[in-house]
Jmol script that loads the backbone (N, CA, C; Angstrom):
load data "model"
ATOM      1  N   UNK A   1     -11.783 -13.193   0.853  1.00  0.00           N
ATOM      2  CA  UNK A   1     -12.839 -12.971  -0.106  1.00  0.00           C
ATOM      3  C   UNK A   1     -12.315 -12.203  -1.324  1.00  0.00           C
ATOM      4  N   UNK A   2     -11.378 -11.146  -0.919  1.00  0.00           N
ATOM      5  CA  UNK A   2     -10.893 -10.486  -2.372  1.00  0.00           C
ATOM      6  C   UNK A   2      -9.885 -11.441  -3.008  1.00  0.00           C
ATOM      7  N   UNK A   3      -9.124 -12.238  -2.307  1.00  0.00           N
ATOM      8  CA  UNK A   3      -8.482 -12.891  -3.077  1.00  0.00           C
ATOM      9  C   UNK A   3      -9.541 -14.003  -4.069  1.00  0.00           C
ATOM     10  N   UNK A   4      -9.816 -14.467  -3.292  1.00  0.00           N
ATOM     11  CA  UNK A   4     -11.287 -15.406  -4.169  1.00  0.00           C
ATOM     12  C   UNK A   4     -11.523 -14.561  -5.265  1.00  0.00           C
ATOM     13  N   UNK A   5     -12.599 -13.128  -5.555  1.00  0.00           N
ATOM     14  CA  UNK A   5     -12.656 -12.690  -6.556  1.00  0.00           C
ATOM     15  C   UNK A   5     -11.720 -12.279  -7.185  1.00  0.00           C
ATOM     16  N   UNK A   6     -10.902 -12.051  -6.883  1.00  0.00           N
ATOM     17  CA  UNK A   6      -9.543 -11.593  -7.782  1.00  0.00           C
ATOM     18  C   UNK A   6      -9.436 -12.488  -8.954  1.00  0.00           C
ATOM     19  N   UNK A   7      -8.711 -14.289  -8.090  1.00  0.00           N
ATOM     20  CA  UNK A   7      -9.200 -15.593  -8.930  1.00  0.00           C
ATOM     21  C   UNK A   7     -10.139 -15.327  -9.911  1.00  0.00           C
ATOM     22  N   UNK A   8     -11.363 -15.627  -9.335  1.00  0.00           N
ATOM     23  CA  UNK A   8     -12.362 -15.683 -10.423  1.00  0.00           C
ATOM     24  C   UNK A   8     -12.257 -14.713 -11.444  1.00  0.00           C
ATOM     25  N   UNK A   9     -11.897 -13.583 -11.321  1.00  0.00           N
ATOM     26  CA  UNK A   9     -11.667 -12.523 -12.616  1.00  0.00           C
ATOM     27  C   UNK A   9     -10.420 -13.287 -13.485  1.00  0.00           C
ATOM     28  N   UNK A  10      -9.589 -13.580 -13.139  1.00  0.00           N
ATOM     29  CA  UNK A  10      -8.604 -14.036 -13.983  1.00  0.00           C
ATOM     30  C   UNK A  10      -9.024 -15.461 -14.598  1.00  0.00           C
ATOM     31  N   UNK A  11      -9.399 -16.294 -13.565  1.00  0.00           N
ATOM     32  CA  UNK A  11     -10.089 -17.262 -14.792  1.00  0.00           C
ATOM     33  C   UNK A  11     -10.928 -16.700 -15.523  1.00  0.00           C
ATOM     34  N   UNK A  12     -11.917 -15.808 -15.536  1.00  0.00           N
ATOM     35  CA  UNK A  12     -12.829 -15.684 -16.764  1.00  0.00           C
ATOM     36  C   UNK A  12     -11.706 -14.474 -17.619  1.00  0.00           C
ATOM     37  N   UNK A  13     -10.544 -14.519 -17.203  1.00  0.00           N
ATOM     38  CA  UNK A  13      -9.714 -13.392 -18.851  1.00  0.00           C
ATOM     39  C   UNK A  13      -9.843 -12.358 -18.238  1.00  0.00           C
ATOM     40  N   UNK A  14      -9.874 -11.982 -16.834  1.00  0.00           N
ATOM     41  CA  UNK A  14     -10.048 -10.885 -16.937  1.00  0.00           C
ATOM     42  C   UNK A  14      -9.009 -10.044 -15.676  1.00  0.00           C
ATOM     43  N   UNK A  15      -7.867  -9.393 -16.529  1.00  0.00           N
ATOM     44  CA  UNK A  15      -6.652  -9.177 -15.388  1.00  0.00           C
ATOM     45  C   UNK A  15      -7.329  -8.125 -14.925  1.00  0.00           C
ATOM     46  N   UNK A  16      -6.672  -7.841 -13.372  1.00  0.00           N
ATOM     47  CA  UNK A  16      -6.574  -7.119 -12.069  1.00  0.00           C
ATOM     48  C   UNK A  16      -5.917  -5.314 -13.123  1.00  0.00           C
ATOM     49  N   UNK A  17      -6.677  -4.568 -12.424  1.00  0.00           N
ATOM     50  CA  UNK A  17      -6.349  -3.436 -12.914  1.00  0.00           C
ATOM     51  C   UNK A  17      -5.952  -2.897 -11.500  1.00  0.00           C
ATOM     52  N   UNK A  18      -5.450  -1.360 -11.458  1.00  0.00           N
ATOM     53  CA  UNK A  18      -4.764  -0.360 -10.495  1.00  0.00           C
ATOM     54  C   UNK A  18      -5.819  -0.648  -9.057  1.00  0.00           C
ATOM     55  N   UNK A  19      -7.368  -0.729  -9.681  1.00  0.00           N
ATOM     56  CA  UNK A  19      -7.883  -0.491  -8.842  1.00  0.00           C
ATOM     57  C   UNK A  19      -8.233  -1.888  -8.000  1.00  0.00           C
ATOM     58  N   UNK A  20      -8.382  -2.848  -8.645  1.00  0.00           N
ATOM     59  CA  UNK A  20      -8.125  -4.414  -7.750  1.00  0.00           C
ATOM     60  C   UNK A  20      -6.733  -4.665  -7.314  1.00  0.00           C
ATOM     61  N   UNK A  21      -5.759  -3.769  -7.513  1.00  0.00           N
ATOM     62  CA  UNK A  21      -4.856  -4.152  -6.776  1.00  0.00           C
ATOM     63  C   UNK A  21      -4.474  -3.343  -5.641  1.00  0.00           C
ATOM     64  N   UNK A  22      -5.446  -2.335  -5.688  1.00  0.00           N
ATOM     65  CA  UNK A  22      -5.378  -1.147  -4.398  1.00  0.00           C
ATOM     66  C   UNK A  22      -6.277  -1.831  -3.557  1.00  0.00           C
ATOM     67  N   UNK A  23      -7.458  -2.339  -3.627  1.00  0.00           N
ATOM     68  CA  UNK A  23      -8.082  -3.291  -2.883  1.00  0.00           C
ATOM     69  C   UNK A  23      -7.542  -4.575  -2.047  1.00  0.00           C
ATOM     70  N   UNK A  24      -6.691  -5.219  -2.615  1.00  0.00           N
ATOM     71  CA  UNK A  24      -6.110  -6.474  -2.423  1.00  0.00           C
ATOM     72  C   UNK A  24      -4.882  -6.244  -1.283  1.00  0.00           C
ATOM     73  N   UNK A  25      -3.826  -4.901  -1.835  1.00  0.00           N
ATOM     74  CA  UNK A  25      -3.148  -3.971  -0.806  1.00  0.00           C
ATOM     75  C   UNK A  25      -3.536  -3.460   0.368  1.00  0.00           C
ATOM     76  N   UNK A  26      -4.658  -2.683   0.083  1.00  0.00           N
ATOM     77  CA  UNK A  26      -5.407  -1.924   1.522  1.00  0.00           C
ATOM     78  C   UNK A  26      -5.633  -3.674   2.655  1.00  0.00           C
ATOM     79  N   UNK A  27      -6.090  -4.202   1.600  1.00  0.00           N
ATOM     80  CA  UNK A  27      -7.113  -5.131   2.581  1.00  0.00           C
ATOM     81  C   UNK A  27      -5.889  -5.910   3.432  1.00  0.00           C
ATOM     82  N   UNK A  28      -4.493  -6.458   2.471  1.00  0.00           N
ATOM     83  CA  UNK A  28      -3.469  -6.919   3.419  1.00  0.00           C
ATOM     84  C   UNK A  28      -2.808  -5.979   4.609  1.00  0.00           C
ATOM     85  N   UNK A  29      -2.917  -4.716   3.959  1.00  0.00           N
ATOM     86  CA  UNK A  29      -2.388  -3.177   5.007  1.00  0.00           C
ATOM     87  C   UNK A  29      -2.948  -3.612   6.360  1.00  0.00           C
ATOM     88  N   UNK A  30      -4.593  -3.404   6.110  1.00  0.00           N
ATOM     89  CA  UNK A  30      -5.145  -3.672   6.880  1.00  0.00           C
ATOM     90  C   UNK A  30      -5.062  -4.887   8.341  1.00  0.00           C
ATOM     91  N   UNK A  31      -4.377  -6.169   7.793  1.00  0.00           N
ATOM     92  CA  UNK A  31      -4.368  -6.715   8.972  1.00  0.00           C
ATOM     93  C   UNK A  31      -2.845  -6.813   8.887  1.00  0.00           C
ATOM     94  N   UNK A  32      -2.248  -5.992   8.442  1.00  0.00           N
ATOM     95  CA  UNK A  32      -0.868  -6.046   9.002  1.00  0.00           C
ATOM     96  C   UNK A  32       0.135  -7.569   8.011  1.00  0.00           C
ATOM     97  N   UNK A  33      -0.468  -8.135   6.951  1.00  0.00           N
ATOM     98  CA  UNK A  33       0.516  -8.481   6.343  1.00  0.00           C
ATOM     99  C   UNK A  33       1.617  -8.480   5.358  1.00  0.00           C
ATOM    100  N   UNK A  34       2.605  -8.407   5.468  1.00  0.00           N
ATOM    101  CA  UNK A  34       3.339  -7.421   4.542  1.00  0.00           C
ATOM    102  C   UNK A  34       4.074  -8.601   3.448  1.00  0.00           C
ATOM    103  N   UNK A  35       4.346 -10.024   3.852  1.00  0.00           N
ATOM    104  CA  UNK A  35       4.012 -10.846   2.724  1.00  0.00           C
ATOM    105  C   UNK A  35       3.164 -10.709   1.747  1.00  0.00           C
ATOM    106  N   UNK A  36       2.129 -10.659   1.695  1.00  0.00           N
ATOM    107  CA  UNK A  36       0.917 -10.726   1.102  1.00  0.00           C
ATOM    108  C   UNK A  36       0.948  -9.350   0.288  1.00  0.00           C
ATOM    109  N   UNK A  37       1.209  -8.382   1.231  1.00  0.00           N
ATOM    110  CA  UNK A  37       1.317  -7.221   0.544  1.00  0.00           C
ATOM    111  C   UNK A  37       1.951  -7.097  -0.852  1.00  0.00           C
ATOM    112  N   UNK A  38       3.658  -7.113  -0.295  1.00  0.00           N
ATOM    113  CA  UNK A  38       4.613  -7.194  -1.418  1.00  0.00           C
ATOM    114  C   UNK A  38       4.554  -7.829  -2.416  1.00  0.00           C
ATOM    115  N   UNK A  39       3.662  -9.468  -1.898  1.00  0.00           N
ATOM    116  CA  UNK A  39       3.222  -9.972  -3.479  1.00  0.00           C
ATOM    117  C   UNK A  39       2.592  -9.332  -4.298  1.00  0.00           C
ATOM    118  N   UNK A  40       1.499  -8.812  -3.764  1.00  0.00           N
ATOM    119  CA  UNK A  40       0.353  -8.256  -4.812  1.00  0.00           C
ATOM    120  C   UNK A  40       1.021  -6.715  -5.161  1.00  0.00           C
ATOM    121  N   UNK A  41       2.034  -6.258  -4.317  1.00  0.00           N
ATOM    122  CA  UNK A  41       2.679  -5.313  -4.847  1.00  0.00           C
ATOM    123  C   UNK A  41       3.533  -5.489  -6.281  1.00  0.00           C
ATOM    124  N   UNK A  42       4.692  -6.740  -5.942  1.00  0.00           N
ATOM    125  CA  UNK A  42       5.331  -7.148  -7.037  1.00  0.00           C
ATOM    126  C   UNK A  42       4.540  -7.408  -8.166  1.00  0.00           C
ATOM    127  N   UNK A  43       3.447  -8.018  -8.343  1.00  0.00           N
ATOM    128  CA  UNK A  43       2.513  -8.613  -9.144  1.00  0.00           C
ATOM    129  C   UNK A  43       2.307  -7.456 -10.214  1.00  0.00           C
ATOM    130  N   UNK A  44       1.490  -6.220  -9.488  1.00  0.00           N
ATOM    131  CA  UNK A  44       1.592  -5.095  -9.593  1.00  0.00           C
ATOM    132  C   UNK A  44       2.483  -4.147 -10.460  1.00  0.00           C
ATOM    133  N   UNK A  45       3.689  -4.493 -10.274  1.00  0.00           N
ATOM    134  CA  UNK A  45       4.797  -3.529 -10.446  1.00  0.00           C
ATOM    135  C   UNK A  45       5.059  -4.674 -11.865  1.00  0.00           C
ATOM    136  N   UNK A  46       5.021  -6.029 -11.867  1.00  0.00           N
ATOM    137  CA  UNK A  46       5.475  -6.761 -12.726  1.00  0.00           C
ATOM    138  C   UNK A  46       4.705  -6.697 -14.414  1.00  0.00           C
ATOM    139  N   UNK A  47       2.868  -6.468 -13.710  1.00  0.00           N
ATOM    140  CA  UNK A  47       1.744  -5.920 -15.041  1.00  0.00           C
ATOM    141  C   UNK A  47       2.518  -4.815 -15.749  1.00  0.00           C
ATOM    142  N   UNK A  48       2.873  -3.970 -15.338  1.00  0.00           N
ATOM    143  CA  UNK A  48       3.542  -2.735 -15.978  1.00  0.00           C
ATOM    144  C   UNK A  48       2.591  -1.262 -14.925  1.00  0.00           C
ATOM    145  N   UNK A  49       1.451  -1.642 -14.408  1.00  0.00           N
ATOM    146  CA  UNK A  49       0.665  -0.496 -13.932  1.00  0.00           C
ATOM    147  C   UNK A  49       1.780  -0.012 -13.039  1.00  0.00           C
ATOM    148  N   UNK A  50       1.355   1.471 -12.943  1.00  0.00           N
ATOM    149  CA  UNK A  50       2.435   2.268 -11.823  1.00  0.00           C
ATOM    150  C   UNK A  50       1.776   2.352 -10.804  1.00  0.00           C
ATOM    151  N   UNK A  51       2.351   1.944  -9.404  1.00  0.00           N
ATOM    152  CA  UNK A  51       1.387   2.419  -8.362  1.00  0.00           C
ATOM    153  C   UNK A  51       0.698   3.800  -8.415  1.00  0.00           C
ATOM    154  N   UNK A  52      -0.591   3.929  -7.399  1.00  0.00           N
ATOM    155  CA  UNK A  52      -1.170   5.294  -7.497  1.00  0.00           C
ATOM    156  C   UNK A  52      -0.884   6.103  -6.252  1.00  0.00           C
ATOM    157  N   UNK A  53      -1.510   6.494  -5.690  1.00  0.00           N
ATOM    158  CA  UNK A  53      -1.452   7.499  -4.545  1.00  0.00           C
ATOM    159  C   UNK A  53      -1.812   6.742  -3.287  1.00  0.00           C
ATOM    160  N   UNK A  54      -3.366   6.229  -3.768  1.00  0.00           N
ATOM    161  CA  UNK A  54      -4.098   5.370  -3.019  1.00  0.00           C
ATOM    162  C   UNK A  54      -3.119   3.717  -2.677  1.00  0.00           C
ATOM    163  N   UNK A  55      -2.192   3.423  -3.450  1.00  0.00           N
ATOM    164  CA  UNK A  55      -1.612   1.998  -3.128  1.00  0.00           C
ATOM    165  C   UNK A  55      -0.269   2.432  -2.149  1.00  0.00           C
ATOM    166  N   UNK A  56       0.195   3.821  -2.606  1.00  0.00           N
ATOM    167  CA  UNK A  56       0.951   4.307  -1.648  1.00  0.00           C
ATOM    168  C   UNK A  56       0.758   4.966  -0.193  1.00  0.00           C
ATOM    169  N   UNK A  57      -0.396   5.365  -0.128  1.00  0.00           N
ATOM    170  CA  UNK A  57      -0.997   5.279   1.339  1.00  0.00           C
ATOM    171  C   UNK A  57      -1.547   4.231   2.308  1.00  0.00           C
ATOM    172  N   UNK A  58      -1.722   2.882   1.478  1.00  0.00           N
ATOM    173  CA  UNK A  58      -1.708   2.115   1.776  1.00  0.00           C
ATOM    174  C   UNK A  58      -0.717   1.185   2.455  1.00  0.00           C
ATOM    175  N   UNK A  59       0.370   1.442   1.783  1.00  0.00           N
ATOM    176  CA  UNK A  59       1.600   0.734   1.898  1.00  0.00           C
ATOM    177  C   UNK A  59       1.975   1.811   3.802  1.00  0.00           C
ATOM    178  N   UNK A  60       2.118   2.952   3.702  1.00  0.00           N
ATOM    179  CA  UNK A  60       2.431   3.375   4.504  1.00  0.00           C
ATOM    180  C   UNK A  60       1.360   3.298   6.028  1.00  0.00           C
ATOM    181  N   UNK A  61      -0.171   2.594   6.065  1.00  0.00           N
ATOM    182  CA  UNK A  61      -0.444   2.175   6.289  1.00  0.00           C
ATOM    183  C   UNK A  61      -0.256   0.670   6.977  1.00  0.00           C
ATOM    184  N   UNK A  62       0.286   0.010   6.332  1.00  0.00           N
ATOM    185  CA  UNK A  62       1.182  -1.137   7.015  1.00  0.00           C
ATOM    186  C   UNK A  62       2.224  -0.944   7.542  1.00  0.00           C
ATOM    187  N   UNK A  63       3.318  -0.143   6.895  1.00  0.00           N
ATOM    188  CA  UNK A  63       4.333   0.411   7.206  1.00  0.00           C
ATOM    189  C   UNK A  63       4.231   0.674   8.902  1.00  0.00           C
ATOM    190  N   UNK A  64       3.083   1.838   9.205  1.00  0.00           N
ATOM    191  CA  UNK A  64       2.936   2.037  10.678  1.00  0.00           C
ATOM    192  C   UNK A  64       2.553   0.778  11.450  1.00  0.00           C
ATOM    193  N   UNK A  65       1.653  -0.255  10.923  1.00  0.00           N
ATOM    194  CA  UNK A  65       1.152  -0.844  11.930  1.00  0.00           C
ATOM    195  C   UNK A  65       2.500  -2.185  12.226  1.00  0.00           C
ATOM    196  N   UNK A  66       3.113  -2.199  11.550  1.00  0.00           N
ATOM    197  CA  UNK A  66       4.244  -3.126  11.670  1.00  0.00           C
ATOM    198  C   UNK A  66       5.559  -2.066  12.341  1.00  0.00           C
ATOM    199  N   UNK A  67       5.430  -0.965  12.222  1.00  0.00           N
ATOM    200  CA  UNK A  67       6.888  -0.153  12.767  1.00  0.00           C
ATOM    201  C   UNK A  67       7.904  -0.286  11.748  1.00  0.00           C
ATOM    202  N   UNK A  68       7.372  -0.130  10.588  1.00  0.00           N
ATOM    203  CA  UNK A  68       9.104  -0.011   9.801  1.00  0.00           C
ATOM    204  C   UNK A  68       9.102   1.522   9.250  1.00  0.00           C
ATOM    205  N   UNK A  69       9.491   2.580  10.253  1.00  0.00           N
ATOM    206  CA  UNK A  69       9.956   3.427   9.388  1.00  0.00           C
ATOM    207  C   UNK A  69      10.294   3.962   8.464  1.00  0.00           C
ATOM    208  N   UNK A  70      11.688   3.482   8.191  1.00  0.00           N
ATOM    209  CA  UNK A  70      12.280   3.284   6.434  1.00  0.00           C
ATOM    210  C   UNK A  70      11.264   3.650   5.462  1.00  0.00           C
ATOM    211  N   UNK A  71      10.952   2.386   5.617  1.00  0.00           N
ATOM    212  CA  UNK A  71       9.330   2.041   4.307  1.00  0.00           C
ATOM    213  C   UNK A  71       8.649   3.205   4.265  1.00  0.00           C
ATOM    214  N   UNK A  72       8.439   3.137   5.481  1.00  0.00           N
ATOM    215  CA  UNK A  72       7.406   4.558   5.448  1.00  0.00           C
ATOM    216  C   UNK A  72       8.025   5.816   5.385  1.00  0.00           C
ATOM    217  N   UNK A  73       9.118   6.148   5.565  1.00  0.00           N
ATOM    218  CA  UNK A  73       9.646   7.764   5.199  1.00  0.00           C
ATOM    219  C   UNK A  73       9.962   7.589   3.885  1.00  0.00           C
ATOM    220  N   UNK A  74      10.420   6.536   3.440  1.00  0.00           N
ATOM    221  CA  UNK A  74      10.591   6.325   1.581  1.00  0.00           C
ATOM    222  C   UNK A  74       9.403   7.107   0.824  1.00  0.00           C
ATOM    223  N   UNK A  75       8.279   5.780   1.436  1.00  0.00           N
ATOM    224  CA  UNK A  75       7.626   5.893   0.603  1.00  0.00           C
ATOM    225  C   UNK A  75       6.272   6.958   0.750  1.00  0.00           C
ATOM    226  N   UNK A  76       6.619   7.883   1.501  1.00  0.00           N
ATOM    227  CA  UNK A  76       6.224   8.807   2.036  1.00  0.00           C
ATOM    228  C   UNK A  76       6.420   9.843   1.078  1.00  0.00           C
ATOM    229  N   UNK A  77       8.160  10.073   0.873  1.00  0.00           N
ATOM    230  CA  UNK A  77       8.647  10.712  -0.002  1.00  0.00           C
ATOM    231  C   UNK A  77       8.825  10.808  -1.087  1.00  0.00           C
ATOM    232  N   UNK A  78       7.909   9.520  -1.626  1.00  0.00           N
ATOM    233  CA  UNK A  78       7.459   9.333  -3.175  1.00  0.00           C
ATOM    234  C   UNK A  78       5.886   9.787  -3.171  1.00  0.00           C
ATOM    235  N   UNK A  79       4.981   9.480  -2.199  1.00  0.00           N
ATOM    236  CA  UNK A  79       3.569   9.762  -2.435  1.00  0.00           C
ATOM    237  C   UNK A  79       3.412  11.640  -2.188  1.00  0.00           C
ATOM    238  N   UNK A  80       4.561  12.181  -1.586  1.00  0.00           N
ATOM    239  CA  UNK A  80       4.812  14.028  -1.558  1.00  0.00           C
ATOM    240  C   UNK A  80       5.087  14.180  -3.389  1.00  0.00           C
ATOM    241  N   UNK A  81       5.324  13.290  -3.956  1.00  0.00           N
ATOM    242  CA  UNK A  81       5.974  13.664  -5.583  1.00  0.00           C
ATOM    243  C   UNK A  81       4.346  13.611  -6.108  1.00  0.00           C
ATOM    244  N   UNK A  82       3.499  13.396  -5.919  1.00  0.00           N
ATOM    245  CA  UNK A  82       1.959  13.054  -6.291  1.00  0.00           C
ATOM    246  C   UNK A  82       1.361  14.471  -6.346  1.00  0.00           C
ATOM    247  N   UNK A  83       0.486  14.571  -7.168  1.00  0.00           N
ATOM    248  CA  UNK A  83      -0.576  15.527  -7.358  1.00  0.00           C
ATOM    249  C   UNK A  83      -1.462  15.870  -5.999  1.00  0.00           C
ATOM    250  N   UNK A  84      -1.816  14.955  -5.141  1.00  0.00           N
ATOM    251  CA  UNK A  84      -2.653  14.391  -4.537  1.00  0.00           C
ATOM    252  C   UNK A  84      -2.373  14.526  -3.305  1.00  0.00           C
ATOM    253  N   UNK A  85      -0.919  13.913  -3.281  1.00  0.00           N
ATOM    254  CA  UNK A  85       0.122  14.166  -1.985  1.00  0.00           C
ATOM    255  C   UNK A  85      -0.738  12.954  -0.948  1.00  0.00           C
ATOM    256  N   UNK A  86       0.215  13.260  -0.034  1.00  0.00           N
ATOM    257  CA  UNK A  86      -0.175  12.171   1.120  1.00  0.00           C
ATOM    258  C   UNK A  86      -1.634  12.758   2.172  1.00  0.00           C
ATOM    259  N   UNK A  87      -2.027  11.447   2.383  1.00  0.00           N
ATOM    260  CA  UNK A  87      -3.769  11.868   2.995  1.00  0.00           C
ATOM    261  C   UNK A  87      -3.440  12.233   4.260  1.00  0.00           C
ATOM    262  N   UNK A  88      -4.463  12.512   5.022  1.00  0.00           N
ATOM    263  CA  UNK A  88      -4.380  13.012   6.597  1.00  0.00           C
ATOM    264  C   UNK A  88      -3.698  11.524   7.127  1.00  0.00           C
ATOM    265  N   UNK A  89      -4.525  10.368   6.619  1.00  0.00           N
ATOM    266  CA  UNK A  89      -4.298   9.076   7.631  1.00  0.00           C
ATOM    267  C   UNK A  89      -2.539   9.136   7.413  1.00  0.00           C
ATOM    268  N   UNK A  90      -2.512   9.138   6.120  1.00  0.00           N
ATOM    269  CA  UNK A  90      -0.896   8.911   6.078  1.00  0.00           C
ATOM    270  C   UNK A  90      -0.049   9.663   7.034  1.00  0.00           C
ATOM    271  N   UNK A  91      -0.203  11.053   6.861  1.00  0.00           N
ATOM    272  CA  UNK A  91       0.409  11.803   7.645  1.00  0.00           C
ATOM    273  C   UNK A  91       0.591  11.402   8.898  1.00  0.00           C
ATOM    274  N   UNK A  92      -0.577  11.181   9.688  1.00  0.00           N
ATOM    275  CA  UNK A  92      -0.977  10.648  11.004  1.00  0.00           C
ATOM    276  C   UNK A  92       0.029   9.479  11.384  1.00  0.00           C
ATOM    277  N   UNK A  93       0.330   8.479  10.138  1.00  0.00           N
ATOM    278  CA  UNK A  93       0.672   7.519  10.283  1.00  0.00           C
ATOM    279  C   UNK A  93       2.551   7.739  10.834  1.00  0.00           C
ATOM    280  N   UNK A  94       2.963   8.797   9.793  1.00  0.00           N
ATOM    281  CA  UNK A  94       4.367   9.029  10.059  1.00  0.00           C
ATOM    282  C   UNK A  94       4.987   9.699  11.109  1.00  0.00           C
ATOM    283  N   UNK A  95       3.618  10.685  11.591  1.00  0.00           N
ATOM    284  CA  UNK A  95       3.597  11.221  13.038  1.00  0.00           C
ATOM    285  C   UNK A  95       3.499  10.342  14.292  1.00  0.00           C
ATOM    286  N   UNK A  96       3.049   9.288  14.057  1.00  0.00           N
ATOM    287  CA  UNK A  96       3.279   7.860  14.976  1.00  0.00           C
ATOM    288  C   UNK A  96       3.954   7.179  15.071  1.00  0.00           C
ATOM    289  N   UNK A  97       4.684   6.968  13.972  1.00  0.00           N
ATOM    290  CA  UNK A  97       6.202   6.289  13.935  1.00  0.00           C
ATOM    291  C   UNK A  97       6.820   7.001  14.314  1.00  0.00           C
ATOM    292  N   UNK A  98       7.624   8.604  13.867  1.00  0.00           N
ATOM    293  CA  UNK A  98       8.248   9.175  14.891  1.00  0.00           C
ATOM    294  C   UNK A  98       8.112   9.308  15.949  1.00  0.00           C
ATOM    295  N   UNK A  99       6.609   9.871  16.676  1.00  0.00           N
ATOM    296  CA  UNK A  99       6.789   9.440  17.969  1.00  0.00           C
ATOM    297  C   UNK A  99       7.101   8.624  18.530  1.00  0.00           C
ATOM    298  N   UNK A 100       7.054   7.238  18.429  1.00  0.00           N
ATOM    299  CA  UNK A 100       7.017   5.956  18.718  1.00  0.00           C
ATOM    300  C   UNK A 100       8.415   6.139  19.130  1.00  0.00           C
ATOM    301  N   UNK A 101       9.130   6.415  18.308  1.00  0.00           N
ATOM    302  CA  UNK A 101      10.777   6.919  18.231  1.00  0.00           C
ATOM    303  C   UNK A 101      11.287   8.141  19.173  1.00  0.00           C
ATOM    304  N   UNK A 102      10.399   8.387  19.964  1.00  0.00           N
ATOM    305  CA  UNK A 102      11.011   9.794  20.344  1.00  0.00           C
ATOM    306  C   UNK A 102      11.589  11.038  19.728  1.00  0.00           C
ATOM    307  N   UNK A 103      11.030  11.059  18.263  1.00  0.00           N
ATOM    308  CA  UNK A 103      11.806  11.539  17.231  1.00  0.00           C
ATOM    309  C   UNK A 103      10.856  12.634  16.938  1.00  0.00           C
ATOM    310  N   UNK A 104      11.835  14.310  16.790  1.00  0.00           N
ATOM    311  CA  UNK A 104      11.051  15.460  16.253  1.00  0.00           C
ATOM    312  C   UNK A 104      10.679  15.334  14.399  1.00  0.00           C
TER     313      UNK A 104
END
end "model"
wireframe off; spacefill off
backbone 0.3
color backbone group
């Protein structure tokens, strides 16, 4: 469905801002696809907008539910450079991957 409206905004002229693309992110986070993700990430990164806080908790969000670490201590360590900093879920999230790992 968000992809559908997404479409329709761009046919009527009207590009995807920070905040339709934090939507489009969460919602792929959400069931765990990280294709889908990275597109609308690249897409993203390609407009010129800078990710926000919210697209980076997101990301780390998938990050856990797929198990890629990496991703997620990266980009963990970019959303700590934020005003905002990383949310409880995030946190939660990196505390589950290490465990997962047996890792202090």
């Amino acid at each position: 469905m968000v992809v559908g409206l997404c479409k329709e905004m761009i046919s009527f002229d009207i590009q995807p801002d920070v905040v339709v693309y934090g939507v489009l992110l969460n919602a792929f986070a959400d069931i765990g696809s990280v294709k889908e993700t990275n597109t609308y990430l690249d897409e993203l990164r390609n407009t010129g907008i800078p990710p926000n806080a919210i697209i980076y908790n997101s990301l780390i969000k998938l990050y856990n539910k797929v198990g890629y670490l990496k991703e997620a201590s990266e980009t963990y360590q970019v959303l700590q450079s934020f005003e905002v900093g990383p949310d409880v879920y995030s946190s939660n999230c990196m505390i589950d991957l290490y465990s997962e790992r047996s890792m202090i």
